[in-house]
N, C-alpha and C positions, 0 to 999 in steps of 0.2 A: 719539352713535354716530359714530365715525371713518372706520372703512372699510364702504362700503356704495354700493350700487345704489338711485338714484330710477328706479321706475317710473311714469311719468303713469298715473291711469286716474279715473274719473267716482267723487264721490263714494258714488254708488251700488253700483259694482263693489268698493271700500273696505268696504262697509257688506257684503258681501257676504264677504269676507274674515274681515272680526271678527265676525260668525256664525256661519262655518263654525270659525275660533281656539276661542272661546268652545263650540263642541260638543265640539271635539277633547280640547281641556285638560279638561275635564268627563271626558269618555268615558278619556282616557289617565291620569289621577287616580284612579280608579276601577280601572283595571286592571291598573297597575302599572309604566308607561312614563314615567315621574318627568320623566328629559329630555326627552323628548315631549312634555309639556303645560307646560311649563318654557320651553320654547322657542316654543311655542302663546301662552300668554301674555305672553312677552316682545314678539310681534309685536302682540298686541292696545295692549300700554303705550305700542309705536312709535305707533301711531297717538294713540291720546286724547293724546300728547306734540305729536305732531308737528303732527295735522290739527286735533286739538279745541283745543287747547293747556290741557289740563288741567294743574293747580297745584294737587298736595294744599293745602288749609287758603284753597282762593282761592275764595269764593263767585261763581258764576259762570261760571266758567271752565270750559273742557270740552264747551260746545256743538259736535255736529258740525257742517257745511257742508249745504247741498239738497244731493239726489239729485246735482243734473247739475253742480254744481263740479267742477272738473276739481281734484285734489287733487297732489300727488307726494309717497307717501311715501318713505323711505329707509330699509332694511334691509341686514342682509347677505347674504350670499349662503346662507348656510344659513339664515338666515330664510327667504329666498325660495324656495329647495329646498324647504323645506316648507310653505312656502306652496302652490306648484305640488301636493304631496301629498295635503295637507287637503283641494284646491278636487278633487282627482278622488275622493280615499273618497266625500265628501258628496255629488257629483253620483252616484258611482255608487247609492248608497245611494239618494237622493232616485229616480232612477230604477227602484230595487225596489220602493219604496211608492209609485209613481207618480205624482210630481211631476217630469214628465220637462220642465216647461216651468223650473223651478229648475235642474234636474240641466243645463240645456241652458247656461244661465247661468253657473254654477260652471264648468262644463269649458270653454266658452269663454274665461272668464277664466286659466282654468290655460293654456289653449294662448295664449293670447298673451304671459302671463308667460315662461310656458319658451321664447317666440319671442323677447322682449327677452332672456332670460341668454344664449341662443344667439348673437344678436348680438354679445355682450360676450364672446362665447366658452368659456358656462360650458352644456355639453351637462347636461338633466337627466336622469332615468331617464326611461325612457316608461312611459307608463302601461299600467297592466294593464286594458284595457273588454273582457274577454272577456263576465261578466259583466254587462252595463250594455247600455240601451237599450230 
């Protein structure tokens, strides 16, 4: 990937990422949103590439990091747009079924991602938490 954004964050907060990817592309596969989980899993790939260093046909390869390594993936910017996305449906959602101590998680991580693109200059949508909480 050539042009893109590292964001540092704990490999836990990563791990939290490509669970929230991994619902998305499920859910958007299912209902019709083809680019959606297209792009959902393109971010998941970024990662097992980048963090695990997975190697189709390489036995071995592809171990994540602990929890607390500090990882830096690299995406691009519409990766990370929907990065920011993903991390608020699923908080808000985990919030209806009440795992509001997850949902707390998730939307923390989207606010400080959409904090780094704003740094760089790239405003995201805001989120919609009428809903949520």
């Amino acid at each position: 990937m050539s042009v893109g954004l590292i964001i540092r964050m704990s490999m836990r907060q990563w791990g939290l990422i490509d669970g929230c990817m991994d619902n998305d592309a499920s859910v958007e596969t299912v209902n019709g949103n083809g680019r959606r989980a297209d792009l959902a899993r393109s971010i998941r790939r970024a990662g097992w590439d980048q963090i695990a260093h997975w190697t189709p046909g390489v036995p071995g390869s592809g171990r994540w990091p602990s929890p607390g390594v500090v990882v830096r993936p690299k995406l691009t910017i519409a990766q990370w747009l929907l990065t920011v996305d993903v991390l608020e449906r699923w908080a808000a959602t985990g919030d209806r079924v009440g795992r509001h101590d997850r949902a707390a998680e998730e939307r923390g991580l989207a606010d400080l991602i959409a904090s780094r693109l704003q740094a760089h200059g790239i405003r995201p949508p805001e989120p919609d938490r009428r809903g949520a909480g």
